[in-house]
N, C-alpha and C positions, 0 to 999 in steps of 0.2 A: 723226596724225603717225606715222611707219613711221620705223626704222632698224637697225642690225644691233648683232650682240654682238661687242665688242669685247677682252675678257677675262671669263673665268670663273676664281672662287673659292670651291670648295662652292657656296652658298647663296645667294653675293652675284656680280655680274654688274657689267661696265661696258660702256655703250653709248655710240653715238655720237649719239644723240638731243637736240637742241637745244630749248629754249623753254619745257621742263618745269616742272613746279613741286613743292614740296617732298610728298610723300604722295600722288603722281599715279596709279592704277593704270595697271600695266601687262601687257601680253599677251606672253612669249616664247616664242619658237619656236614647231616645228610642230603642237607640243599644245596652246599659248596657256596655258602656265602664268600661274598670277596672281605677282602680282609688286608692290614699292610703291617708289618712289622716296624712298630716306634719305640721299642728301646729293647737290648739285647742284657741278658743274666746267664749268670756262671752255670745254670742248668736249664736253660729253655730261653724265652723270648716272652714279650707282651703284644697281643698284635690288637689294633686298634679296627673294627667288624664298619662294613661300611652301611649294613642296613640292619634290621631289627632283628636281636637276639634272643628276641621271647621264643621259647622252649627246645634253647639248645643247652644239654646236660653234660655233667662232667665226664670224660671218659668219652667224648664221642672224637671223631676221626679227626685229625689236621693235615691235612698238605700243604707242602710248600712247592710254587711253580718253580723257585729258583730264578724268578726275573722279578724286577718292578711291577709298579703299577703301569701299564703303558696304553694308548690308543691305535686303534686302525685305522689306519689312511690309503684314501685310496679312492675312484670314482662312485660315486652314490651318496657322500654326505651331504651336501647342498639338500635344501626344504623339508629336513628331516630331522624331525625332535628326539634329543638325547635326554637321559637321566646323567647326572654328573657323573659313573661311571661307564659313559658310552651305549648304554644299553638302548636300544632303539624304544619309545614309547609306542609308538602304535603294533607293536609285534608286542611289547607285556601288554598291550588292552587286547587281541586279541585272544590270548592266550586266556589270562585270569580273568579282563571284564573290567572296568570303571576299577574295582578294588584292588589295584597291584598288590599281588602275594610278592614277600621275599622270592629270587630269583637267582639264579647261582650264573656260568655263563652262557652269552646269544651272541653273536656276532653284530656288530652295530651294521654291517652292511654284506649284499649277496655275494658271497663268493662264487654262487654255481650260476647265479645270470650270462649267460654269452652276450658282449659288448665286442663293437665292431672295433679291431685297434688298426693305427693306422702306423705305418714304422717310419722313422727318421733316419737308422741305420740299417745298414747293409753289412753281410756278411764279413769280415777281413776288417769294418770299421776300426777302429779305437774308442774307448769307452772311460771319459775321465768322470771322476765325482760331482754331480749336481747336472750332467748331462742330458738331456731326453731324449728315446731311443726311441718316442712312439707317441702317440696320446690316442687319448680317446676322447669321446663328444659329452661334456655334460652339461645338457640345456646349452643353454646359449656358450656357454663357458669350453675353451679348448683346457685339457685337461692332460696336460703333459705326466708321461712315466720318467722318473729319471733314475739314474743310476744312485745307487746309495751313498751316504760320504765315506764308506768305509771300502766302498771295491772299485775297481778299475784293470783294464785288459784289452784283450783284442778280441770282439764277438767272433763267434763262432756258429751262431745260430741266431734268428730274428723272429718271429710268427707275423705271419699277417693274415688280417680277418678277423672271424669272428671268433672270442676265445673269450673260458673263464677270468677270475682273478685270480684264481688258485694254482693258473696253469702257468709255468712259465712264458714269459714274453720274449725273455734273451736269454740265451747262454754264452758266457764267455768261456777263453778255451782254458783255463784253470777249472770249469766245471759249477763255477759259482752260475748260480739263477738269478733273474729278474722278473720278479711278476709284479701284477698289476697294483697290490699292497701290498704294505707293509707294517710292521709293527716301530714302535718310539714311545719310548721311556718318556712321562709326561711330566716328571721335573728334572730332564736334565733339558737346557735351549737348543733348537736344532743349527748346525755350521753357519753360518757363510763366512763370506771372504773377509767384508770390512764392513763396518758400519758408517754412513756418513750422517751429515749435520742436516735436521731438518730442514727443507727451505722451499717447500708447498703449501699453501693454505688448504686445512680439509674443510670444503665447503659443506654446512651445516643445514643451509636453509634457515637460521635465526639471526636475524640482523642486527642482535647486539652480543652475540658470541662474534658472526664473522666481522662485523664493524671493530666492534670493540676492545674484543676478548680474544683475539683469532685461535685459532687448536692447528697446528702444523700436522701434514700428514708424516707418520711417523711421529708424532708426540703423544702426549698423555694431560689429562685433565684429570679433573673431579668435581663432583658437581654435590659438596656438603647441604645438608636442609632436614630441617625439621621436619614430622609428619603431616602431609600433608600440603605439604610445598612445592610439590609436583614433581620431584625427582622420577618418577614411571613415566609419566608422560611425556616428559620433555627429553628423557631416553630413549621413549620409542618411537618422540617422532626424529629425532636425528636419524635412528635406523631405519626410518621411511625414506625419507628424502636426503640423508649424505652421498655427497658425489667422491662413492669406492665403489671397487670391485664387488667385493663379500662382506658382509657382515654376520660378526659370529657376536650372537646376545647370548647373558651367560645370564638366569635367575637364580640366587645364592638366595634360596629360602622368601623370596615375597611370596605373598598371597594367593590363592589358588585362580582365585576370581580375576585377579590380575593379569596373569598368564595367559588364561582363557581368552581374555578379553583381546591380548595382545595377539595369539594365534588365530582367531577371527577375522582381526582386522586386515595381519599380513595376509592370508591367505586370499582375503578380499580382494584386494587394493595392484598395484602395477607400479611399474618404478616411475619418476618424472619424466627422464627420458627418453625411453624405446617403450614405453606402453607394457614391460615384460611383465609378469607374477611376480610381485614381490619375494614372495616364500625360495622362487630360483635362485635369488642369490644369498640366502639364509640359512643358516645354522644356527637351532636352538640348543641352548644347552639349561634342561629343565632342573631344578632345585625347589619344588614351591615349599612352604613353611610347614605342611603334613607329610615330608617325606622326611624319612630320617637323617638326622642333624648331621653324623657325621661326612655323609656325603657330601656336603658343601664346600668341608675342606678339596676335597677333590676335582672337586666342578670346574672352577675356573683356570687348572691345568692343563683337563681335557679341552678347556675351550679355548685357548693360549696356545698349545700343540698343536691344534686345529687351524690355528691363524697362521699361528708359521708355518704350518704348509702350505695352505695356499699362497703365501709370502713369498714364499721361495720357486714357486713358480712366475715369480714376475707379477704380481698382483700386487691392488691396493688394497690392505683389510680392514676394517676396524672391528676392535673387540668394546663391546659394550656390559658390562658387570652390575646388576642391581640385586644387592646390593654388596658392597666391597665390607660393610660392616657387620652382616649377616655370617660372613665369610668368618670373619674375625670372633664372633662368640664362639664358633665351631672349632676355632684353633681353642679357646680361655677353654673350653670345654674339655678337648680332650687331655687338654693340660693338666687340667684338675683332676681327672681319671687318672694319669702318670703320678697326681700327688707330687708334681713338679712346684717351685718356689714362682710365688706370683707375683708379676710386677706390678705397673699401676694397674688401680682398678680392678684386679684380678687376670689383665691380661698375661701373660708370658710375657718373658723376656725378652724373647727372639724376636717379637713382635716385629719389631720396625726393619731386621733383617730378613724375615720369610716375606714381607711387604716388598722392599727393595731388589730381594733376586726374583720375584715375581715381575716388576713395574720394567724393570732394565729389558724384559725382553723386546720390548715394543722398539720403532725405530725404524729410519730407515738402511736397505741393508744392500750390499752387492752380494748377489747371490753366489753358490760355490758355480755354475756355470756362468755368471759375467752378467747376468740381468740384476736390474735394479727391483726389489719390490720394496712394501712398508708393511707396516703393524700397528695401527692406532689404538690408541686407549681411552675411554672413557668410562669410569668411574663412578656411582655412585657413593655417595658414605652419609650414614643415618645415625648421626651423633645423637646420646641420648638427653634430651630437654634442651636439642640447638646448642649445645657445650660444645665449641668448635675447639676447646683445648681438651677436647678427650684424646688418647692416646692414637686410635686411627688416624686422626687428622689432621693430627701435627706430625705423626709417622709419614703420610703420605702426602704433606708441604712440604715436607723437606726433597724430596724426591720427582714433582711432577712439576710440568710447565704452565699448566694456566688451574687459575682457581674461581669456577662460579658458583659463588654464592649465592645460595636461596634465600630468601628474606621471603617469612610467614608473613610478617603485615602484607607484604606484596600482592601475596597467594591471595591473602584474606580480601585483599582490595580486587579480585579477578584479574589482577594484572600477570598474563603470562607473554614470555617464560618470566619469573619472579624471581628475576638474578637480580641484586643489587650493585647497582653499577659503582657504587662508592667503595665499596670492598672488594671486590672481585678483580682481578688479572690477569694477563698473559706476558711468559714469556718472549713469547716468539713475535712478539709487535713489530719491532724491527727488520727481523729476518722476511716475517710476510708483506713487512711495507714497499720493499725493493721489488716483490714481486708482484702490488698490485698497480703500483707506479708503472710499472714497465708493459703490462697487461691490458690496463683498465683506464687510468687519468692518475698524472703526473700530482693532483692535487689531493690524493685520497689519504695522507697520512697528514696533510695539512687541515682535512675536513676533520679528519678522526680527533683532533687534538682538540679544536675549535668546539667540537662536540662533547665532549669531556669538559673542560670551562666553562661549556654552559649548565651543564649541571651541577659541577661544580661550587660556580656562583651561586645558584639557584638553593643550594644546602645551607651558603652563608645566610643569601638574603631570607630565608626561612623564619630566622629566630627575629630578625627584626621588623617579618608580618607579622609575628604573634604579638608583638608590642605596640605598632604603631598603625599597623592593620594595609592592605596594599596598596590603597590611595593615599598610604602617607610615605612611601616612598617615592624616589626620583623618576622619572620621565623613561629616562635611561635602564633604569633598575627592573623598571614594569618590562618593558621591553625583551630584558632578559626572565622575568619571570614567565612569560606570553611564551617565548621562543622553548624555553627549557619544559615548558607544560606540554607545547607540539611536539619534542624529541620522545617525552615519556611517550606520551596515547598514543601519536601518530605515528612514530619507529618506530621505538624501543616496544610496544604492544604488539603483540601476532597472533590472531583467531585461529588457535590449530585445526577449528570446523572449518574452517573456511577457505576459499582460495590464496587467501593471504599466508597461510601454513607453510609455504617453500617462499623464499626470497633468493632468486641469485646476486649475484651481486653487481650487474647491473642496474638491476632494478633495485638494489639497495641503495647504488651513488645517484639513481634518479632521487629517490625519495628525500634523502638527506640532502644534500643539494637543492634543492624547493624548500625545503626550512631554511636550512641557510642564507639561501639568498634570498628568500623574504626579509629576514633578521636585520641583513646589511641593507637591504633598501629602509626599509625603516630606519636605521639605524642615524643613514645619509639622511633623510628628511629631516631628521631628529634637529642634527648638525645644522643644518639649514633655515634652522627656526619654525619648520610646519609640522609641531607634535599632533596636529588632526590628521595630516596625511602619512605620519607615521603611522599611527592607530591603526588608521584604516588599511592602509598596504598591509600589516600584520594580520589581523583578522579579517582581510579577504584571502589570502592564502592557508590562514587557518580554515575557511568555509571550503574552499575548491581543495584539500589536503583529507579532510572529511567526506565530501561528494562523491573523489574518487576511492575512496572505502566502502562508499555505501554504492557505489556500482559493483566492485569487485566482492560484497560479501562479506567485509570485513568489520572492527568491531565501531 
């Protein structure tokens, strides 16, 4: 369907295009900008332009695809940077240069490369929905074809070797095709069978997320904080060293410099484990704050889409979002372009609903062929002047399972990560307790509570140093001041320079455990009437708890 543009407003556009339907992509003017239809009228449509509209005129051309917005999937994503509508970054820098020109469409990935496929079925098979009938090699990564949720049959044909994406891989004997990609509408969630209840810890490498705060694979977090609080960084070292499969980071508009910084380091750097290229198991999905705005809304679809496929081949994903608030002016934004009724703060209404059908996708899932994968979440959100009851972040409490708080004094004190352990939690404490007990030591949900009380305490006895100063309190009370001072600097602190930057979690229950039971031998002496041999047992565990920091590099 063809028509013309009928007014222009920034961003958003009215045509005279009849018979559309709600999220239609569309192609305008003579560069075939991308475009999405967000509200339908009795003689045309509104379509909302996903990149800059500086000098398209009235009367120029409209096309409608007649499909969604959707993504291509399929071998070649991994270690390669997206713009939040898919478009591959280093193919627009070729083209235009450091300057990206608006750009109409490119394929995010080679359909004429020949890749070797290897078949899993045979002629005469059977071919049910979520099947794999073949893979292919990418990097390290086995990279299953499967059947789509919509067909099923009796092949009739297989390829083996070396073959495009474009080429069919199978044919079944209805005459439907299967090649190497495909296309998926990026808001609607893709099949599986059933969803189950999380009950794996996704290890972080921070020892007072996985202590503490745990984040279940398949769960969702967020990680609120004022500027400066170190929400990038503590995002991007989870995506260094989390123990997943893939990791898809999504940038909704931060900084350019930021970005930069982080595509250097991945590319740098190698996983913990196998020594691989970081960038191997990586998918960026680029948004920096000088691209245009409305793209953002789109970004985190493409990169959620992205997770679920790999998902659904049996993997573990995590998706990483900075930020989820960036995300959110880009909706207030185009709201106000539709001249829509604004709810708080000028966000839309919908708000906490387009939040929620987003956040649900995550999870872990039985795939439609019988494997288990996940889809983790974490979350950034950049509430304005730390107002954690701005409408984001009470939209996404009500919805997520663990909540770490940034706390700026924190920041400001260099203490990272600058999660405040007095506000911040997890849901899934329980769920992961059963499974580090069973793993790891019978005693880890008994240390974790122990740990908590002492800080705790240490909040109380606060107000009553400021009064009476620390020599005037009890024997006992110092004790717990001493031990709670060790959990801050000596755990709860992590030199991301440093070798200290990954903790598994053995070497988490070594560490805490050495406080601990420094705390209780002191504690005994205490009981015993030898408060000098208390003292002392304390801060000689404090000096050998420090030693081995300054052997290892750390702070």
């Amino acid at each position: 369907m063809r028509g013309r543009i009928t007014g222009i407003s920034g961003p958003t556009i009215r045509t005279d295009l009849t018979g559309l339907k709600l999220y239609d992509r569309i192609l305008v003017g003579r560069q075939g900008l991308t475009g999405e239809v967000v509200r339908l009228e009795p003689d045309g449509a509104v379509v909302q332009v996903y990149e800059n509209t500086r000098g398209l005129r009235i009367n120029e051309a409209v096309e409608s695809l007649e499909a969604p917005l959707f993504v291509t999937l399929g071998p070649g994503l991994l270690s390669v940077m997206f713009d939040g509508l898919q478009r591959p970054l280093d193919s627009m820098y070729q083209k235009s240069g450091p300057f990206i020109e608006p750009a109409g469409e490119q394929s995010p990935i080679d359909l004429e490369r020949r890749r070797l496929f290897t078949p899993a079925k045979q002629q005469g098979d059977t071919a049910a929905p979520g099947e794999m009938v073949g893979h292919f090699q990418e990097g390290e990564f086995l990279h299953p074809v499967m059947v789509p949720p919509h067909l099923s049959g009796t092949i009739a044909f297989v390829a083996d070797g070396e073959i495009g994406l474009d080429e069919p891989l199978c044919r079944l004997e209805d005459g439907s095709e299967i090649k190497g990609h495909h296309l998926w509408p990026v808001r609607i969630p893709r099949p599986c069978k059933n969803k189950k209840a999380p009950h794996r810890p996704l290890i972080t490498g921070q020892r007072i997320i996985d202590f503490l705060f745990p984040i279940a694979r398949g769960g969702t977090a967020i990680i609120p904080g004022g500027f400066g609080a170190g929400k990038t960084i503590l995002e991007q070292a989870i995506a260094k060293y989390a123990d997943v499969d893939i990791v898809i980071y999504a940038g909704c508009g931060e900084r350019g410099n930021e970005m930069a910084g982080l595509i250097e380091e991945f590319k740098a750097m190698t996983t913990p484990d196998g020594g691989q290229p970081l960038m191997g198991r990586t998918v960026l999905v680029v948004n920096t704050s000088n691209m245009p705005v409305a793209a953002r809304e789109a970004s985190i679809y493409t990169a959620v889409t992205i997770g679920e496929y790999y998902r659904d081949m049996g993997y573990d994903v995590l998706l990483l979002a900075d930020s989820i608030s960036r995300w959110a002016e880009a909706l207030r934004e185009i709201s106000s372009s539709l001249e829509e009724m604004p709810g708080e703060e000028g966000y839309p209404t919908y708000l906490a609903s387009r939040l929620f059908s987003f956040v649900e996708r995550a999870g872990v899932v039985e795939t439609l062929s019988g494997k288990n994968g996940s889809l983790s979440m974490i979350l950034s959100v950049s509430p304005p002047g730390e107002d954690f009851t701005e409408p984001v972040t009470q939209a996404l409490l009500r919805t997520t399972g663990a909540f770490l708080m940034l706390d700026s004094k924190l920041a400001n004190a260099r203490h990272f990560p600058a999660i405040n352990w007095s506000q911040s939690y997890s849901l899934y404490e329980k769920a992961l307790s059963a499974h580090y007990q069973l793993q790891l030591t019978t005693r880890w949900e008994t240390m974790r509570c122990y740990c908590k009380e002492l800080l705790q305490e240490e909040e109380s006895l606060k107000e009553i140093v400021e009064i009476v100063g620390l020599e005037g309190l009890q024997e006992r009370d110092r004790l717990v001041m001493q031990a709670a001072a060790e959990v801050r600097s000596d755990f709860l602190f992590q030199n991301v320079y440093s070798e200290d930057a990954f903790s598994d979690p053995p070497q988490t229950l070594e560490r805490i455990s050495g406080i601990i039971e420094a705390h209780n031998r002191a504690e005994s002496e205490l009981q015993n009437d030898r408060p000098e041999d208390a003292e002392g047992a304390a801060k000689a565990n404090q000096g050998q708890i420090k030693a081995e920091d300054r052997d290892s590099g750390g702070a």
